[in-house]
TORTORSE-236842 format. One line per field, with one value per residue (C-alpha): x, y, z. Coordinates in Angstrom, 2 decimals. Layout:
N
X <- c(X ...)
Y <- c(Y ...)
Z <- c(Z ...)
% end
This chain:
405
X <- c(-3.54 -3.29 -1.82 -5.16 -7.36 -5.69 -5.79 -9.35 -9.96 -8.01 -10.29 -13.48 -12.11 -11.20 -15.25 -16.54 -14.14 -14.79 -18.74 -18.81 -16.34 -17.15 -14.32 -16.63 -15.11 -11.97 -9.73 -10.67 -9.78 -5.86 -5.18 -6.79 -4.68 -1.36 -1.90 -2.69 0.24 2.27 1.36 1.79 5.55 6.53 5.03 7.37 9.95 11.90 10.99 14.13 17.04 15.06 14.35 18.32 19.54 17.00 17.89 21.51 20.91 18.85 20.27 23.72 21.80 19.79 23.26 25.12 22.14 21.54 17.99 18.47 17.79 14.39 13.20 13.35 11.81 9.17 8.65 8.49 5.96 3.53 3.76 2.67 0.38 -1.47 -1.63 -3.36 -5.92 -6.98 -7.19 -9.54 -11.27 -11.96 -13.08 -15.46 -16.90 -18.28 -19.35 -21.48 -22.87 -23.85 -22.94 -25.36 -24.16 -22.55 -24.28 -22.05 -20.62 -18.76 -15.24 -11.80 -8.86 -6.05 -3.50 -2.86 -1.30 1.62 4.25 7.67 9.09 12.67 12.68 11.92 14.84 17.23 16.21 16.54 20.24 21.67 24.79 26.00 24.33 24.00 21.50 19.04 18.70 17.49 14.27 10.87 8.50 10.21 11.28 13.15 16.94 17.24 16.34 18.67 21.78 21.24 20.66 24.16 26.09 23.97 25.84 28.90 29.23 28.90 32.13 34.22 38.29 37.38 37.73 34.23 32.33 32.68 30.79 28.09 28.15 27.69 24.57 23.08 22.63 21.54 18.71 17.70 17.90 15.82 13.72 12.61 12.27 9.90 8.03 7.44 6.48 3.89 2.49 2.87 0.40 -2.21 -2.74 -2.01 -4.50 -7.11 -6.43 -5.71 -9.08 -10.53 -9.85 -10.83 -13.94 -14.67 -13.78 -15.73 -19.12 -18.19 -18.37 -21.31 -23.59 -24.66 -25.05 -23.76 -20.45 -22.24 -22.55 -19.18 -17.84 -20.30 -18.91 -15.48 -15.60 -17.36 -14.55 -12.27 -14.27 -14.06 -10.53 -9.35 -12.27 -12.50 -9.96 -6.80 -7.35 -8.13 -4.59 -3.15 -4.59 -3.48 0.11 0.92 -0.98 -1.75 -4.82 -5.83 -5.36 -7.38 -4.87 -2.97 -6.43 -6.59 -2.54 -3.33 -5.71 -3.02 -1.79 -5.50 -6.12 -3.02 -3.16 -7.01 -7.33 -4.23 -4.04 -0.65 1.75 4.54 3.37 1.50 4.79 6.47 3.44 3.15 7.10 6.37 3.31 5.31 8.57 6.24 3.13 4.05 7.52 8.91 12.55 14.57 16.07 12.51 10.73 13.62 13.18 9.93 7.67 9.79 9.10 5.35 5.09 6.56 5.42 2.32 -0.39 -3.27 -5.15 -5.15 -5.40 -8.51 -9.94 -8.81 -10.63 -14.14 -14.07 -13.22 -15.95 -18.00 -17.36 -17.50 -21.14 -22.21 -20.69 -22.46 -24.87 -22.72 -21.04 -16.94 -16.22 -13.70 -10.58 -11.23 -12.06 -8.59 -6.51 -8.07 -6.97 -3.74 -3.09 -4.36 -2.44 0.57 0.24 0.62 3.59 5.44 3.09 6.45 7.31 3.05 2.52 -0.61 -2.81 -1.54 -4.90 -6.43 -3.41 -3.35 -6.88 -6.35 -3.24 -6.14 -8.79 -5.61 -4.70 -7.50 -9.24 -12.49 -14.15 -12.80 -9.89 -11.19 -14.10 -11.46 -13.14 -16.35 -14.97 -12.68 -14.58 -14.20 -10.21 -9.45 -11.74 -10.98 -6.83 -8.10 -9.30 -6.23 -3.99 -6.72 -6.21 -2.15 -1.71 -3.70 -1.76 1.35 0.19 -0.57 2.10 4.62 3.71 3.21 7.24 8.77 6.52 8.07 11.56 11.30 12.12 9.34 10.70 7.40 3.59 2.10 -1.05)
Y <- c(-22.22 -20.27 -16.53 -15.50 -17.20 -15.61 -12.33 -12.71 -13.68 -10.41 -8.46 -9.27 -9.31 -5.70 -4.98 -6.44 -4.07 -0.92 -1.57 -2.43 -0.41 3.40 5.01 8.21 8.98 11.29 9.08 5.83 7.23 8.66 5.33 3.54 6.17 5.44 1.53 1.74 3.84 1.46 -1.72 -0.02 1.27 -2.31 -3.65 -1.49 -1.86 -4.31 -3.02 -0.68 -3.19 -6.20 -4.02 -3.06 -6.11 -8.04 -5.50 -5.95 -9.65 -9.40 -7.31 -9.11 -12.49 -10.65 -9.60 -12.94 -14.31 -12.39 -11.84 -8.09 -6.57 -8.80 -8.63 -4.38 -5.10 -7.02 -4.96 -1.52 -3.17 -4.50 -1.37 1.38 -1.36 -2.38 1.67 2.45 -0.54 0.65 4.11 2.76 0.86 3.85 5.82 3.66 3.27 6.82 7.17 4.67 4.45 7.87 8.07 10.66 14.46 15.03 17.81 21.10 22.06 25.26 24.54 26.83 25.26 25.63 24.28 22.74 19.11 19.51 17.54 18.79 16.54 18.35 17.45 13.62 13.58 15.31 12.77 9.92 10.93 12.73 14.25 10.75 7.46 6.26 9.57 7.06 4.43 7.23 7.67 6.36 6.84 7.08 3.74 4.89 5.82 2.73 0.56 2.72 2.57 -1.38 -1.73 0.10 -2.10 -5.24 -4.45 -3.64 -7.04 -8.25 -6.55 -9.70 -10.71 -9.15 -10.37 -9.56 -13.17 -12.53 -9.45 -11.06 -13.93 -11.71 -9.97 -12.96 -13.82 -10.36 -10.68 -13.75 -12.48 -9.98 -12.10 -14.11 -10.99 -9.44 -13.02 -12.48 -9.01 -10.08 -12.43 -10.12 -8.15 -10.64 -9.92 -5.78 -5.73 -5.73 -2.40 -0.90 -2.79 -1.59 1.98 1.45 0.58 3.87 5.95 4.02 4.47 8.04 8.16 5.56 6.92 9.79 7.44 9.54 7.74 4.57 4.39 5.61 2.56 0.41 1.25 0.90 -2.32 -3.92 -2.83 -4.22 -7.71 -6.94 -6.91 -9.41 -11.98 -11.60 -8.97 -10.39 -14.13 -13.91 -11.95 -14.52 -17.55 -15.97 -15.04 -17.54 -20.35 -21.98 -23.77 -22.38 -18.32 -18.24 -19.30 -16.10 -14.36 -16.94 -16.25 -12.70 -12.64 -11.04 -8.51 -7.54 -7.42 -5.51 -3.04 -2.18 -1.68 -0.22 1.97 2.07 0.73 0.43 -1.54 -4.23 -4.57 -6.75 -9.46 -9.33 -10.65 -13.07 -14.30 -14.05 -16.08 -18.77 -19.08 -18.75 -19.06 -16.10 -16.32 -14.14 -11.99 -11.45 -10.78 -8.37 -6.74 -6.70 -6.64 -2.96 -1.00 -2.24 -0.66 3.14 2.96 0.56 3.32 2.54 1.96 6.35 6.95 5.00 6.34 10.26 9.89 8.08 11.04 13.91 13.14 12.46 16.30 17.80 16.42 17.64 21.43 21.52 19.34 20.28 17.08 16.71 17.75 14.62 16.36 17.55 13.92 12.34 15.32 14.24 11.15 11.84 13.94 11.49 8.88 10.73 11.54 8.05 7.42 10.07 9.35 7.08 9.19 9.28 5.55 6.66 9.13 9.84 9.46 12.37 14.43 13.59 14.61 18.07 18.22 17.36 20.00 22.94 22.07 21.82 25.35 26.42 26.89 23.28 24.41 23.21 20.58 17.81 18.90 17.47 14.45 15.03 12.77 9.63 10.24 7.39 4.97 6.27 5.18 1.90 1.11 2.67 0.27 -2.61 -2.28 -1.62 -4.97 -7.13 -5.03 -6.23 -10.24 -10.17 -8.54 -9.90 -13.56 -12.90 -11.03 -14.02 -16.79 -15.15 -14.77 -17.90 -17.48 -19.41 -22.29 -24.39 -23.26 -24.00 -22.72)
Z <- c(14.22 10.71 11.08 9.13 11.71 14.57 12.42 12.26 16.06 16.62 14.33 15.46 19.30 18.33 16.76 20.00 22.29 20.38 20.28 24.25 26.48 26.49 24.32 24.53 27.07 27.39 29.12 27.56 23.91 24.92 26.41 22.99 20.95 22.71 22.52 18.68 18.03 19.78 18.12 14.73 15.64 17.08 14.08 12.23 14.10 12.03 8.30 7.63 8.82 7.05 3.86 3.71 4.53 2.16 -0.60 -0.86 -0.68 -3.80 -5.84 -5.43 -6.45 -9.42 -10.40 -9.99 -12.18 -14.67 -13.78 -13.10 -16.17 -17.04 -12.92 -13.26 -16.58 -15.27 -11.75 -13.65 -16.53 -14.10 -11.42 -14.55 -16.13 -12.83 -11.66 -15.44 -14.54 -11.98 -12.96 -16.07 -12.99 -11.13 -14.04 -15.58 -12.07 -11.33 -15.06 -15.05 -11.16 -10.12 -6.39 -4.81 -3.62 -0.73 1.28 0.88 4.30 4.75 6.70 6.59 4.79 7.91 5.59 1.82 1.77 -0.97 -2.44 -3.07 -5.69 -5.41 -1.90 -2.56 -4.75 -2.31 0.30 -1.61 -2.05 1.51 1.73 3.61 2.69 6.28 6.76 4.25 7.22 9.40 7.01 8.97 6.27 3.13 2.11 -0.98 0.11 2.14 -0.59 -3.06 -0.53 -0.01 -4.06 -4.37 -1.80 -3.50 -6.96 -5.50 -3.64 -7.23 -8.33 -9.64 -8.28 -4.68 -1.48 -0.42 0.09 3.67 3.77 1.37 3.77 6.87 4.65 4.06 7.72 9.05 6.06 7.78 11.36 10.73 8.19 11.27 13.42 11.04 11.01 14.70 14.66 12.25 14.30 17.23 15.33 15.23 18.93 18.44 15.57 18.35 19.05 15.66 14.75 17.75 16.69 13.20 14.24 16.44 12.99 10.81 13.02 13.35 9.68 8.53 11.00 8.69 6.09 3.28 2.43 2.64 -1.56 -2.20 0.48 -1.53 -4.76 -3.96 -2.30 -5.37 -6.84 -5.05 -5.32 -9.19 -9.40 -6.86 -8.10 -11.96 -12.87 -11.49 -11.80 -15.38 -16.21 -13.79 -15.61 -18.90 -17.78 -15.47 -16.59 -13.69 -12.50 -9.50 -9.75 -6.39 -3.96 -4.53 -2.97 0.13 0.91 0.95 3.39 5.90 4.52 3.10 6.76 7.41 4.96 5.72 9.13 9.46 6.30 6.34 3.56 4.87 7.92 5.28 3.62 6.25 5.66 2.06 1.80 4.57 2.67 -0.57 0.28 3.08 0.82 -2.53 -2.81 -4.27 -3.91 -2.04 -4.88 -6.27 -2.72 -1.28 -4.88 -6.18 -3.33 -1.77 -5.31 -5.26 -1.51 -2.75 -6.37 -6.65 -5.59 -8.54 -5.44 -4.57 -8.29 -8.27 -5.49 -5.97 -9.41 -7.70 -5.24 -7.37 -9.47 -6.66 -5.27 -8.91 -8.82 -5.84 -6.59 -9.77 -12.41 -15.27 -16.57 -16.95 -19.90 -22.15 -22.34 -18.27 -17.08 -19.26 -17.37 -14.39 -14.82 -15.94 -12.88 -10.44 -11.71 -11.87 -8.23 -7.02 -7.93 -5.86 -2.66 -1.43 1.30 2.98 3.30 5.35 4.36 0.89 -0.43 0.96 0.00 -3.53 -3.75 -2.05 -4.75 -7.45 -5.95 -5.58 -9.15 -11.07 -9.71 -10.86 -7.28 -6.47 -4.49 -0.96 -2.83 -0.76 2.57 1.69 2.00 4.98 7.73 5.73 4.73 7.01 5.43 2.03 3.03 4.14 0.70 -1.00 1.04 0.55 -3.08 -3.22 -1.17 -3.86 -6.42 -5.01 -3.76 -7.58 -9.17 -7.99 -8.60 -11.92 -11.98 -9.69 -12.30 -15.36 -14.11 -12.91 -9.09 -7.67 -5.30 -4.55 -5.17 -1.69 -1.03)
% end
């Protein structure tokens, strides 16, 4: 059976669960909490040692090939070009559907989300390089400490083919491991889809996210339909831009219901080397910087709801210059949201609120009960960002081994 068909057996097992058993109830929703949390560390389990081992791997063949320079090239190009689409996306969105107010609700701001861009640099360097495997969340210093040994593998008249040798397995052992934990999470989605569900009643019930849900999954159809085929068809050339959509299907699944980056991550290289074959270099490369840099996905949706809030505070319209620092700011945001690979959404918005003043300071609570949901379509939109991306990076460098579908 096709890993997307079981992933959708899971997800609609999951539905049916959460709509029959009584997770009102106390007990019932601890034991559904625990079980979630669960699946989503086992599905994790195997990210760090696969992303270091994968890293060194490819940046030692990037290196060896010469592809290095043009691969960076080509990753850092399509990262800031993809993030400024869909931050245009987003923009044009709200300015030309007006989403209806949120009702004003008076709640007490217990604490302001921040982001302490001096600390993100200190932790991407520790005072000892083995303190970077220790890092849950934040990607980054792993990937740096494996990109370091990758190039120093490379160094020419050693004795070190060995060692590169013994790399080269360990990023296949745990290659395959992560393989299984993704299908192990065909079966655990049930439960992360199960409470997905419970949140996402909670929140339609009232009915007044329902437009701004609306809105943002048209765009999502937008991009992944029209938007990203076409620049596919006119970079890539190929025939059948559309295939890229049906491999994703996994880690679309992944990403949404679970909200989490980092977790998709493991499928999008599985789906990336299996379905598409992006080589090694380019999927242990590539697809890593897309997961801690790629966020378009909360620009878009920080913009969509800031305007959203500024509407229903007042009927003055943004001024130009207001909306294009808005923008700016919001864009700017995602790409040091590295180290929150869930819920970074609703923290770059209270960042965009605290910054921007004018009685707007605690607008992000208005939109508070959907921050889940609102992280589900952030992650939605990141994981087509980087399915996209970085066929169009392993097609130009020419590191694509076979085109199934």
């Amino acid at each position: 059976m096709r890993i997307w068909i079981r992933y959708l057996i899971g997800i609609a097992l999951g539905m049916a669960t959460a709509l029959i058993l009584p997770f009102d109830n106390l007990q019932w929703s601890a034991a559904l909490s625990f079980i979630t949390e669960i699946v989503v560390r086992i599905g994790r389990y195997s990210l760090l040692p696969f992303l270091f081992f994968s890293g060194i791997m490819a940046a030692y063949r990037l290196k060896s090939d010469g592809l290095l320079l043009r691969t960076t090239l080509w990753t850092v190009g399509t990262i800031i070009a993809t993030s400024l689409l869909l931050t245009a996306l987003g923009l044009v969105s709200i300015l030309i559907v007006r989403l209806p107010r949120i009702p004003i609700a008076i709640e007490r701001v217990n604490e302001i989300d921040s982001i302490d861009i001096q600390d993100l640099i200190k932790n991407i360097f520790p005072y000892s390089a083995f303190n970077s495997l220790t890092q849950d969340a934040f990607l980054l210093p792993t990937f740096v400490f494996a990109l370091m040994i990758g190039f120093g593998c490379y160094i020419k008249h050693s004795n070190l083919k060995p060692l590169t040798t013994f790399f080269d397995a360990a990023s296949e052992l745990f290659y395959n491991i992560s393989s299984a934990m993704t299908d192990f999470f065909s079966a655990g989605i049930v439960f992360v889809m199960c409470s997905w569900t419970i949140q996402f009643r909670k929140v339609i019930k009232s009915g007044v996210f329902t437009p701004l849900f609306t809105m943002l999954l048209a765009d999502f159809v937008i991009l992944v339909v029209i938007i990203y085929p076409l620049i596919l068809k006119f970079l890539c050339k190929i025939r059948n831009p559309y295939k890229i959509l049906y491999v994703s299907l996994v880690p679309f699944f992944t990403s949404f219901f679970s909200g989490d980056t980092n977790l998709s991550l493991l499928s999008e290289m599985r789906m990336g080397k299996e379905r598409l074959g992006i080589r090694r270099r380019t999927n242990g490369f590539s697809f890593p910087l897309f997961s801690i840099f790629a966020r378009g996905g909360t620009s878009l949706i920080v913009i969509i709801s800031f305007v959203m809030i500024w509407r229903s505070y007042s009927t003055l319209s943004i001024e130009f210059f207001d909306m294009l620092s808005i923008s700016l700011t919001a864009l700017a945001l995602s790409f040091v949201l590295g180290n929150i690979p869930v819920g970074g959404t609703f923290t770059a918005l209270t960042i965009l609120c605290t910054l921007y003043g004018r009685g707007m300071e605690t607008g992000h609570l208005l939109l508070k009960p959907a921050a889940v949901i609102l992280g589900s379509f952030s992650a939605l939109f990141d994981a087509a960002t980087a399915m996209f991306g970085c066929y169009i990076i392993a097609n130009k460098t020419k590191t694509i081994e076979t085109h199934r579908s």
